[in-house]
mmCIF file as Biopython writes it, N, C-alpha, C and O atoms, coordinates in Angstrom:
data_model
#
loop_
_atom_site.group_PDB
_atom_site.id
_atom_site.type_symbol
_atom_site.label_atom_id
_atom_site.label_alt_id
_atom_site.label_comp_id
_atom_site.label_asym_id
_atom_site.label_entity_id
_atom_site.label_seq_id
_atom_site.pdbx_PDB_ins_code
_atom_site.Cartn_x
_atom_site.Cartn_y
_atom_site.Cartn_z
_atom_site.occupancy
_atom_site.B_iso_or_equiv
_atom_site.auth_seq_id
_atom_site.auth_asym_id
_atom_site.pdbx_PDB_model_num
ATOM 1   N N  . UNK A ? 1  ? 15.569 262.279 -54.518 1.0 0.0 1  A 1 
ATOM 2   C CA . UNK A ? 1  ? 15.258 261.246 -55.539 1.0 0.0 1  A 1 
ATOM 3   C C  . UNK A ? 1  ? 14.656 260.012 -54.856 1.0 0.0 1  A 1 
ATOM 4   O O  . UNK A ? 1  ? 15.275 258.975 -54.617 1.0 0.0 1  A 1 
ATOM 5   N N  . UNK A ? 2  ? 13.510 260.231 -54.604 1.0 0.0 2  A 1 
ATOM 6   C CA . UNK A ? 2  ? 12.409 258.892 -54.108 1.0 0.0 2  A 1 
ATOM 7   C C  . UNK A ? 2  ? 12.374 257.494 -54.801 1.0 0.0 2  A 1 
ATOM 8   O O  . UNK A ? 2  ? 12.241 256.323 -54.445 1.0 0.0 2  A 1 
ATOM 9   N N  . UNK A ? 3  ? 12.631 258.466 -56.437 1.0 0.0 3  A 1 
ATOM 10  C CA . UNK A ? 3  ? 12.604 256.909 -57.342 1.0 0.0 3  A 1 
ATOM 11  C C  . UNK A ? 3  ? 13.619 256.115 -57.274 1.0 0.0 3  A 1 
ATOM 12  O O  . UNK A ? 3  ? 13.601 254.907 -57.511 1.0 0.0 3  A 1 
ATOM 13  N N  . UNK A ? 4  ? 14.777 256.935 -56.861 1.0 0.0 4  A 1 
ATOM 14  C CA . UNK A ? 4  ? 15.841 255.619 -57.131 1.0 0.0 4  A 1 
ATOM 15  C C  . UNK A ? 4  ? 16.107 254.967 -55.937 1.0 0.0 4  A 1 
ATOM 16  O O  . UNK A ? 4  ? 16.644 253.859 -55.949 1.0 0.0 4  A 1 
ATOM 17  N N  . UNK A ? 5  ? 15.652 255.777 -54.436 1.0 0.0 5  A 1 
ATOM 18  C CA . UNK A ? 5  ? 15.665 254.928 -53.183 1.0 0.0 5  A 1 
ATOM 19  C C  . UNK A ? 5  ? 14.950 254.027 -53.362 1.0 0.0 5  A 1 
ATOM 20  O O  . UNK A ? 5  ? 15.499 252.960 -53.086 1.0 0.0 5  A 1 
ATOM 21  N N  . UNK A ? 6  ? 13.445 253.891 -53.877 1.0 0.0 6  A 1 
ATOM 22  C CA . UNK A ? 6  ? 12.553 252.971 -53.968 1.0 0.0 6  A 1 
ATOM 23  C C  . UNK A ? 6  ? 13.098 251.580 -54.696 1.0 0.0 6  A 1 
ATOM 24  O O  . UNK A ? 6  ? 12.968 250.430 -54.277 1.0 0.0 6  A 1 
ATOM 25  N N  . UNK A ? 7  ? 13.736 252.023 -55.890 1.0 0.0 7  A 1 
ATOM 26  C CA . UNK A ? 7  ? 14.222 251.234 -57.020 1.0 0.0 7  A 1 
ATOM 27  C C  . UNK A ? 7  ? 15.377 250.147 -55.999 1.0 0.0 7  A 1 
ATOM 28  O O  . UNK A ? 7  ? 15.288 248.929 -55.849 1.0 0.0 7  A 1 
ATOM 29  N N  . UNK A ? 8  ? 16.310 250.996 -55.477 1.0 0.0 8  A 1 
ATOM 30  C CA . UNK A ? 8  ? 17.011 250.196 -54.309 1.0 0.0 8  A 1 
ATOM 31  C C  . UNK A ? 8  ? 16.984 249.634 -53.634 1.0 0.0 8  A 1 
ATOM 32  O O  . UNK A ? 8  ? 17.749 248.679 -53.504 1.0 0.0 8  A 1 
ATOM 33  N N  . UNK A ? 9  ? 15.911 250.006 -52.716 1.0 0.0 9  A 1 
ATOM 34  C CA . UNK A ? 9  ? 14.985 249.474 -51.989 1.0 0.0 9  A 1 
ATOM 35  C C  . UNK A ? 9  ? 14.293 248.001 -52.194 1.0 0.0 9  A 1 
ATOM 36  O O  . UNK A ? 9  ? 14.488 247.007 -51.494 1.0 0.0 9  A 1 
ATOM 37  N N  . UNK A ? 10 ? 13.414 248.123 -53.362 1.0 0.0 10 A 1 
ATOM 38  C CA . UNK A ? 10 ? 12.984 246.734 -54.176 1.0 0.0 10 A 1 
ATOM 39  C C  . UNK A ? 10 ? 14.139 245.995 -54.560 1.0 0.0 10 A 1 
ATOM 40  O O  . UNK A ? 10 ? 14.125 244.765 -54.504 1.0 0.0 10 A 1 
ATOM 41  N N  . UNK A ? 11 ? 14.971 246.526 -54.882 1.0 0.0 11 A 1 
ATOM 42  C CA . UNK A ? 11 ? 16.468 245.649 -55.606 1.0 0.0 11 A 1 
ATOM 43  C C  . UNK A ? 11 ? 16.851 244.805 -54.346 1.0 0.0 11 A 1 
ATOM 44  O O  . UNK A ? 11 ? 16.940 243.577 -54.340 1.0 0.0 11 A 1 
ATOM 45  N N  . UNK A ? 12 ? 17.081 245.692 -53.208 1.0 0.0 12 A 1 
ATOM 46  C CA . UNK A ? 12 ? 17.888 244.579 -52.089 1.0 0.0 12 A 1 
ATOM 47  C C  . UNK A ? 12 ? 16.773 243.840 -51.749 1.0 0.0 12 A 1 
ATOM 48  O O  . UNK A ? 12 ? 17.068 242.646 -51.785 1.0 0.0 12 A 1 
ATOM 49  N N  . UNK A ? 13 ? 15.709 244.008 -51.459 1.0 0.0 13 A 1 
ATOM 50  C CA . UNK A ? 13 ? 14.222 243.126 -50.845 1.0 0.0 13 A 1 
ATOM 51  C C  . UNK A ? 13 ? 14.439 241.729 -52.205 1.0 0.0 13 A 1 
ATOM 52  O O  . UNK A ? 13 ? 14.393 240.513 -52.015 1.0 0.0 13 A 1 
ATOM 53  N N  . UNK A ? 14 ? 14.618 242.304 -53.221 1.0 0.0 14 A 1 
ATOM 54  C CA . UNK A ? 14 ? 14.138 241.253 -54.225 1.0 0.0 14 A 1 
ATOM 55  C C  . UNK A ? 14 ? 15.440 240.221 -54.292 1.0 0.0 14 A 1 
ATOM 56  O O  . UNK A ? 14 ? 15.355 239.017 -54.534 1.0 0.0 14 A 1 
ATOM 57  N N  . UNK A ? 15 ? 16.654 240.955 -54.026 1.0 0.0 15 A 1 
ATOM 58  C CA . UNK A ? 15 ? 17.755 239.661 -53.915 1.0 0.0 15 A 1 
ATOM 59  C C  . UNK A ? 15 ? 18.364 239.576 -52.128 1.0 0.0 15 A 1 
ATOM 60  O O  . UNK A ? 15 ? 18.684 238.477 -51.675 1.0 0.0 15 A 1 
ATOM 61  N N  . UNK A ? 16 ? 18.424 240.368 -51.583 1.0 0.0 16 A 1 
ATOM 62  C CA . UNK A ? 16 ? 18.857 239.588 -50.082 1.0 0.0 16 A 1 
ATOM 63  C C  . UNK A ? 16 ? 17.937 238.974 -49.583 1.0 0.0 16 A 1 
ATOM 64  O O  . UNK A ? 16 ? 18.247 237.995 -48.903 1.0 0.0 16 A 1 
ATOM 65  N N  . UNK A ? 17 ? 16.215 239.382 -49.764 1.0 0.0 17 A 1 
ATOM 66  C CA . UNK A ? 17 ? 15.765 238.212 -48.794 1.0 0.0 17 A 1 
ATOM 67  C C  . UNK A ? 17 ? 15.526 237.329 -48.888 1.0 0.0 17 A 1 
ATOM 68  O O  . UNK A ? 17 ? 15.021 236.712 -47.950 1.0 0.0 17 A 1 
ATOM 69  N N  . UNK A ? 18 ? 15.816 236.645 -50.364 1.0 0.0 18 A 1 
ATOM 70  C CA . UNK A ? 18 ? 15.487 235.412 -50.911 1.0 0.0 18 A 1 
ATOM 71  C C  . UNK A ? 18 ? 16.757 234.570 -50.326 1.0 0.0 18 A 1 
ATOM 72  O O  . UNK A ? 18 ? 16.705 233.518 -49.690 1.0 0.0 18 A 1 
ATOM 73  N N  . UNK A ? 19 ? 17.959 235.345 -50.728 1.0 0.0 19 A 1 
ATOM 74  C CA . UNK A ? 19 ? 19.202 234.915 -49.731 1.0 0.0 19 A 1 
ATOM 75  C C  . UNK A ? 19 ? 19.120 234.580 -48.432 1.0 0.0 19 A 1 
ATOM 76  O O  . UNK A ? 19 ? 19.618 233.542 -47.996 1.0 0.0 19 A 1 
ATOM 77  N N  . UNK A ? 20 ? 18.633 235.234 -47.877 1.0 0.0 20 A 1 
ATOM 78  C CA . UNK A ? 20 ? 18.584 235.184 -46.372 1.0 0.0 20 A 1 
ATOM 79  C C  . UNK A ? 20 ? 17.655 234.048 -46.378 1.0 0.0 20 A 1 
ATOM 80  O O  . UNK A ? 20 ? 18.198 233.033 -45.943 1.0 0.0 20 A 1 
ATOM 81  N N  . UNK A ? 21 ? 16.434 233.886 -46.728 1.0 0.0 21 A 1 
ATOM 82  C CA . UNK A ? 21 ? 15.294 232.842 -46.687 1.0 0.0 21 A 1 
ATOM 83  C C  . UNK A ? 21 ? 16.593 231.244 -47.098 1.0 0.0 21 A 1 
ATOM 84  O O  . UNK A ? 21 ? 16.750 230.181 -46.497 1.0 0.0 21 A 1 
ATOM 85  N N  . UNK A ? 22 ? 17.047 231.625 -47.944 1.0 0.0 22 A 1 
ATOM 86  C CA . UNK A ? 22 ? 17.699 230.230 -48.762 1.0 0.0 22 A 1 
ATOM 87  C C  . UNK A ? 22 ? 18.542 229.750 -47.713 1.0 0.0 22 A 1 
ATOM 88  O O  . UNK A ? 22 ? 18.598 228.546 -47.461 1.0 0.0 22 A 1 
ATOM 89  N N  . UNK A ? 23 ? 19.546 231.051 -46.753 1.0 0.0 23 A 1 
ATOM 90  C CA . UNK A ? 23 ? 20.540 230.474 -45.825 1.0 0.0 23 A 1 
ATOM 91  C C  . UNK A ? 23 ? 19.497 229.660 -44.777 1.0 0.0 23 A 1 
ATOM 92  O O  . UNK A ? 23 ? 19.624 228.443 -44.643 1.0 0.0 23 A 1 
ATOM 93  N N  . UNK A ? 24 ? 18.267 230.545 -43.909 1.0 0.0 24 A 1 
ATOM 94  C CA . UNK A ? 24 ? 17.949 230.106 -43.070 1.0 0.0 24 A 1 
ATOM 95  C C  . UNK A ? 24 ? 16.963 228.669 -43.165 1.0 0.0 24 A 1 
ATOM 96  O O  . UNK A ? 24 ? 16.510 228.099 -42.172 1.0 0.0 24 A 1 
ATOM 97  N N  . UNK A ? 25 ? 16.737 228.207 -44.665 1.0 0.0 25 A 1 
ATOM 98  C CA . UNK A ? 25 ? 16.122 227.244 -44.943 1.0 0.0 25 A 1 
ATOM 99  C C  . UNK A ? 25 ? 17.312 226.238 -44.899 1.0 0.0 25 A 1 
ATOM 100 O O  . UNK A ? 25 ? 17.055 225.093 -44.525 1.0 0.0 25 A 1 
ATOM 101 N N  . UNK A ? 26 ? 18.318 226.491 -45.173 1.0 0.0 26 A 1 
ATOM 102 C CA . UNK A ? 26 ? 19.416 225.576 -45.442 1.0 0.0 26 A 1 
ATOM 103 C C  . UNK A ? 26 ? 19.814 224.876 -43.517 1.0 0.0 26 A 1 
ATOM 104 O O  . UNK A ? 26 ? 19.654 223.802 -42.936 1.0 0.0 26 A 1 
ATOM 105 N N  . UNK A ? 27 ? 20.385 226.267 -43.154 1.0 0.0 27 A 1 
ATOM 106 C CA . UNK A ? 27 ? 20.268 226.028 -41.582 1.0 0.0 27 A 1 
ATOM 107 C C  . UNK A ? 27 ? 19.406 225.002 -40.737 1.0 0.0 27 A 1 
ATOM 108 O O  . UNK A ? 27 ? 19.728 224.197 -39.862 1.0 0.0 27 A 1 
ATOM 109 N N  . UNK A ? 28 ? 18.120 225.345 -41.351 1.0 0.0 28 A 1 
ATOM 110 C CA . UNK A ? 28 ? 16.884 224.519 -40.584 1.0 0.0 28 A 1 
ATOM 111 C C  . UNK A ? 28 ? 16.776 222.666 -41.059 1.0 0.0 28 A 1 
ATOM 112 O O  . UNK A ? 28 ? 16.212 221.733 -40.487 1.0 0.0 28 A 1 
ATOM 113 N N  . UNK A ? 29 ? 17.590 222.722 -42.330 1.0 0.0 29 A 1 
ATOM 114 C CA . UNK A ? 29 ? 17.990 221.609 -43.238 1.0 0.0 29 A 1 
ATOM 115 C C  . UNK A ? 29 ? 18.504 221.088 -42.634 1.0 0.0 29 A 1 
ATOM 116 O O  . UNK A ? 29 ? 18.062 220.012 -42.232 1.0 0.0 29 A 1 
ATOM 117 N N  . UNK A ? 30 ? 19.866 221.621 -42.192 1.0 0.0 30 A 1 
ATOM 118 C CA . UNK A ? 30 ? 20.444 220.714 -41.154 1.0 0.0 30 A 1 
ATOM 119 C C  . UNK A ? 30 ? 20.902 220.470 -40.136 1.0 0.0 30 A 1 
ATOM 120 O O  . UNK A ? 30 ? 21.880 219.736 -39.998 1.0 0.0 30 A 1 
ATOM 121 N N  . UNK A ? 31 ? 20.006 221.297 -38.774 1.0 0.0 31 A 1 
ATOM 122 C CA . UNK A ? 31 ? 19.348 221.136 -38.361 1.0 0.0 31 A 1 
ATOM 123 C C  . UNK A ? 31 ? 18.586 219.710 -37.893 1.0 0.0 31 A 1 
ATOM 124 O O  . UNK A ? 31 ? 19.048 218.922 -37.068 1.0 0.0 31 A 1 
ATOM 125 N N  . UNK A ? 32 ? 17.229 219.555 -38.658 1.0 0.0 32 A 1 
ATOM 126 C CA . UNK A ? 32 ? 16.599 218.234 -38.959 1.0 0.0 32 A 1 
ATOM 127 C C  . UNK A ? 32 ? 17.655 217.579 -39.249 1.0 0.0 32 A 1 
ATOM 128 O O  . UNK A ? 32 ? 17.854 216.588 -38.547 1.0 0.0 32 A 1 
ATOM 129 N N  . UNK A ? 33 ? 18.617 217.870 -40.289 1.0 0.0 33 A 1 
ATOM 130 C CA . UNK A ? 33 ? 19.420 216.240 -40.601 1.0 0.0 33 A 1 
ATOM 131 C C  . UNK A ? 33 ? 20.448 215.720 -39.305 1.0 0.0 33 A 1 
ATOM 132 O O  . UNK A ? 33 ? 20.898 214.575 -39.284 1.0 0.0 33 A 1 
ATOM 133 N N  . UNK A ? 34 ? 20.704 216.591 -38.387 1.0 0.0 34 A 1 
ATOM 134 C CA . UNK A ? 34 ? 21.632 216.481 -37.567 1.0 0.0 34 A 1 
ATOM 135 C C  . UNK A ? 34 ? 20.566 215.836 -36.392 1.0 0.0 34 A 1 
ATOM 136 O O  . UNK A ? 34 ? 21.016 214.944 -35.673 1.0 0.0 34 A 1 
ATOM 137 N N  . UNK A ? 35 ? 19.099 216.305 -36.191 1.0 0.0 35 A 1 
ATOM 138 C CA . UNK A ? 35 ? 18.567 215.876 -35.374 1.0 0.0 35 A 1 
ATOM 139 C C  . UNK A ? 35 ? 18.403 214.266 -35.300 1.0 0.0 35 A 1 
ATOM 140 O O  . UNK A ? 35 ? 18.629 213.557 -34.319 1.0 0.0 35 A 1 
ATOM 141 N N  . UNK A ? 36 ? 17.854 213.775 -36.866 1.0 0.0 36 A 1 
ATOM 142 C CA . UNK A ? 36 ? 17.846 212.787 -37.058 1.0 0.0 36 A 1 
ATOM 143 C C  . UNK A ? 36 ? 18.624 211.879 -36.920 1.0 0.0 36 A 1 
ATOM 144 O O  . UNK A ? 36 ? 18.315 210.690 -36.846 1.0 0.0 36 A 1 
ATOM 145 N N  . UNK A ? 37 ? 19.776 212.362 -36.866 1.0 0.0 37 A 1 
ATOM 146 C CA . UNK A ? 37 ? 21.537 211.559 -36.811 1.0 0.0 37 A 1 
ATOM 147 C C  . UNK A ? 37 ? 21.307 211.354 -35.477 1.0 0.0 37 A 1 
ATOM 148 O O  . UNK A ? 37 ? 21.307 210.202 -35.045 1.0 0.0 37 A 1 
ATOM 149 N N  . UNK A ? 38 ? 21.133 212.188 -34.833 1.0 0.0 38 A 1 
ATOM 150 C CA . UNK A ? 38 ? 21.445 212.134 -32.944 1.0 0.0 38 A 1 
ATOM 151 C C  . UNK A ? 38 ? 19.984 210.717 -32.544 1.0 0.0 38 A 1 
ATOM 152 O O  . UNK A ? 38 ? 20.069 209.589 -32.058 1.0 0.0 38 A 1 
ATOM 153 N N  . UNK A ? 39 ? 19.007 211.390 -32.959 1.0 0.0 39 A 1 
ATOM 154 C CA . UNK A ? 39 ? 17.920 209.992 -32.726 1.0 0.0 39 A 1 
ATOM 155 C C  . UNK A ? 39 ? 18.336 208.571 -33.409 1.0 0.0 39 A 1 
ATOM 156 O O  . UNK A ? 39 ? 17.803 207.509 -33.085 1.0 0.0 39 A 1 
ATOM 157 N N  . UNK A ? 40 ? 19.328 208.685 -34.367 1.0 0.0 40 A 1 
ATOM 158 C CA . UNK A ? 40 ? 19.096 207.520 -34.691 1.0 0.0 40 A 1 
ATOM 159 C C  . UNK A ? 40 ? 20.597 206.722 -33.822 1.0 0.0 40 A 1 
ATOM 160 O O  . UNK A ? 40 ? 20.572 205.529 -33.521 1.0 0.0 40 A 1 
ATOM 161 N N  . UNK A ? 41 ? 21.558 207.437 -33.587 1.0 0.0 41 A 1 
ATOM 162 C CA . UNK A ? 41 ? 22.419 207.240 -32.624 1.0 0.0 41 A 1 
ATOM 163 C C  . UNK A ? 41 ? 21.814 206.920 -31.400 1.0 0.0 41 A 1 
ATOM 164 O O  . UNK A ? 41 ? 22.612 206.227 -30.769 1.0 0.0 41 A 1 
ATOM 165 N N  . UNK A ? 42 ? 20.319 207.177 -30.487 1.0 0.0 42 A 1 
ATOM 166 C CA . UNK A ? 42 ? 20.049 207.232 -29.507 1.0 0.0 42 A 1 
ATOM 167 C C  . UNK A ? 42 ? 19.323 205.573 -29.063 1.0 0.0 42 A 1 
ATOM 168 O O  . UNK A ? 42 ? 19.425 204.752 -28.151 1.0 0.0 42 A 1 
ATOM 169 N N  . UNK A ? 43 ? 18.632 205.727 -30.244 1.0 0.0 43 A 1 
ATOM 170 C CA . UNK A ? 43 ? 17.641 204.471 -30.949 1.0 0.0 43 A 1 
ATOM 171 C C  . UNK A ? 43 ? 19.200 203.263 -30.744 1.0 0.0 43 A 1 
ATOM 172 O O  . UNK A ? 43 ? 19.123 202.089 -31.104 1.0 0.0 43 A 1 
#
């Protein structure tokens, strides 16, 4: 059954990698906000 691997397939692509994108955007969020903290501590 090709169709329903496929169907699965699209299902996890269409909701984990938006997840994954959202964690690693969040990460990179703060990140920058922590960077900024440390420069402005440095300043």
């Amino acid at each position: 059954m090709w169709v329903l691997r496929s169907i699965i397939q699209f299902f996890m692509l269409s909701v984990i990698y938006p997840l994954q994108a959202l964690f690693r955007g969040h990460s990179i969020m703060q990140t920058i906000v922590d960077g900024s903290r440390t420069d402005a501590r440095i300043k």
